[in-house]
C-alpha positions as CSV (number, residue, x, y, z in Angstrom):
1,X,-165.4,-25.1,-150.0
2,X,-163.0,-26.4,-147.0
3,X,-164.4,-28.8,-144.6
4,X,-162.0,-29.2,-141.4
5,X,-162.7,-31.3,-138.4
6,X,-161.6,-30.1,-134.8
7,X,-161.9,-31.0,-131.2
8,X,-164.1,-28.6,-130.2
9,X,-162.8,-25.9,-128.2
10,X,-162.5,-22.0,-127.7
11,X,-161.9,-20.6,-131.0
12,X,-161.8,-17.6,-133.0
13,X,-163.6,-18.2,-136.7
14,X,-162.7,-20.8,-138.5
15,X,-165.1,-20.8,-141.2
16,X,-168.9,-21.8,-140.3
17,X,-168.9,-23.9,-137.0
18,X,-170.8,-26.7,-137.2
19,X,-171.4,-28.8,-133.3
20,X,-172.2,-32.4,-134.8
21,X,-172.5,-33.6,-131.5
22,X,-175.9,-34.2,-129.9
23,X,-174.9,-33.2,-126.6
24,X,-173.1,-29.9,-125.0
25,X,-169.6,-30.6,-124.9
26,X,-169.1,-30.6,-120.7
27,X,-167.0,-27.6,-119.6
28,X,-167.1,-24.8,-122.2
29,X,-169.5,-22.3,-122.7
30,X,-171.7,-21.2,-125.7
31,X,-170.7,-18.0,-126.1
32,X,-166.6,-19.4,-125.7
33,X,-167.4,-21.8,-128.3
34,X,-168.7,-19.8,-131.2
35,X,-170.9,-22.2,-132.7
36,X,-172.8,-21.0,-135.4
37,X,-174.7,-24.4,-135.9
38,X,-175.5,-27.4,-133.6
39,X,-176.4,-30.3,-135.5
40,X,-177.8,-32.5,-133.0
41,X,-179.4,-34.9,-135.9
42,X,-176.3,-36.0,-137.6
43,X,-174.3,-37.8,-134.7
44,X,-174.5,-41.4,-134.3
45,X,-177.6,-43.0,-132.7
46,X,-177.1,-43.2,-129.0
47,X,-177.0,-47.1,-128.9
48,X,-174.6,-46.8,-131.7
49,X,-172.2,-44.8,-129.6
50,X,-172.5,-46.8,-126.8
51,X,-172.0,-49.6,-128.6
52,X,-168.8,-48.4,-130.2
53,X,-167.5,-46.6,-126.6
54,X,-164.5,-45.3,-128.5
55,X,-163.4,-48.0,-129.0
56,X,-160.7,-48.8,-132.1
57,X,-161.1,-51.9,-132.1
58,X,-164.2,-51.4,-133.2
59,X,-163.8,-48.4,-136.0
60,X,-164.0,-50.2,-138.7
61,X,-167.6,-51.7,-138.0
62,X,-168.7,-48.4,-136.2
63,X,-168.0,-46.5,-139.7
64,X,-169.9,-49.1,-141.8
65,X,-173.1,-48.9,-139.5
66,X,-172.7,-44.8,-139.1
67,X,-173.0,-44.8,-142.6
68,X,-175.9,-46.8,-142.8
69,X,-177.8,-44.1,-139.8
70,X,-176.6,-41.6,-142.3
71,X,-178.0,-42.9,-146.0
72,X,-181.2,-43.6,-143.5
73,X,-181.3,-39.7,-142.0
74,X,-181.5,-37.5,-145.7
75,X,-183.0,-34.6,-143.9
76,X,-180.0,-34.5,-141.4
77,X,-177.4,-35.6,-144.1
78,X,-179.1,-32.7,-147.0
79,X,-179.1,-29.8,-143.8
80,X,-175.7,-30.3,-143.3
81,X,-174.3,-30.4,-147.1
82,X,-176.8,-26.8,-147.4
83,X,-174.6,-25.3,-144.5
84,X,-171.1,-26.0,-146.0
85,X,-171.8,-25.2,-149.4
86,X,-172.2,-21.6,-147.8
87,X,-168.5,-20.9,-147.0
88,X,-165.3,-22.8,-145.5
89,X,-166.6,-25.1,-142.4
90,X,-165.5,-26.9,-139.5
91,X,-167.2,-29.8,-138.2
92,X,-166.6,-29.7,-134.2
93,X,-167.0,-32.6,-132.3
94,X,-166.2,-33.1,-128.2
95,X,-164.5,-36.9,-128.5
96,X,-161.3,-36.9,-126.7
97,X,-160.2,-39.5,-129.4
98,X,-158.9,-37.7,-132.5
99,X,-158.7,-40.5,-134.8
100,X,-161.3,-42.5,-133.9
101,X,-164.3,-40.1,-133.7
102,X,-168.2,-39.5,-136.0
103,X,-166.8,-36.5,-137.3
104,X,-163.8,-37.9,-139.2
105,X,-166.6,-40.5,-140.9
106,X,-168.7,-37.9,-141.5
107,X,-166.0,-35.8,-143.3
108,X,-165.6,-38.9,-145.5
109,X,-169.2,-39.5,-145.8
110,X,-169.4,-36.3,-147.8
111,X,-166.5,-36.7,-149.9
112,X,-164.6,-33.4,-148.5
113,X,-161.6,-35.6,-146.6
């Protein structure tokens, strides 16, 4: 099965939609979204993603210590691998940064980048 990442947006299907973001992306509706999961548990801790800010110059470190939430969250990592074995999926994220963002770590966190 595909795994895709997108800025999260309106959308017609795409495979499953999967919100990996632990809050409501500002400005867009449920219904306009067409979510078919939110995922709150998998983002980053919220002093991690403070601490990183978006920042690229911190990436590199940010990735090492998401992965280290994510070995220590199973339940959140094994919920998430059960939904995309289903069908084709797209992890949807709201970070304005597209190459700098949990999702893109995630992807390679589960070996589907």
């Amino acid at each position: 099965m595909a795994l895709r990442i997108k800025r999260m947006s309106k959308e017609d299907k795409d495979g499953m939609r999967i919100l990996v973001d632990r809050l409501w992306p500002r400005g867009l509706s449920k219904q306009d979204a067409a979510v078919d999961i939110w995922l709150k548990d998998i983002e980053p801790s919220p002093a991690l993603r403070r601490w990183f800010g978006h920042d690229p110059a911190k990436w590199t470190e940010f990735q090492h210590r998401y992965r280290d939430e994510l070995e220590k969250n199973p339940s959140a990592v094994e919920e998430l691998k059960r939904q995309i074995r289903q069908e084709d999926a797209t992890l949807l994220y709201a970070a304005k940064d597209l190459q700098h963002n949990h999702a893109i770590m995630l992807q390679r966190f589960l070996g589907k980048d």
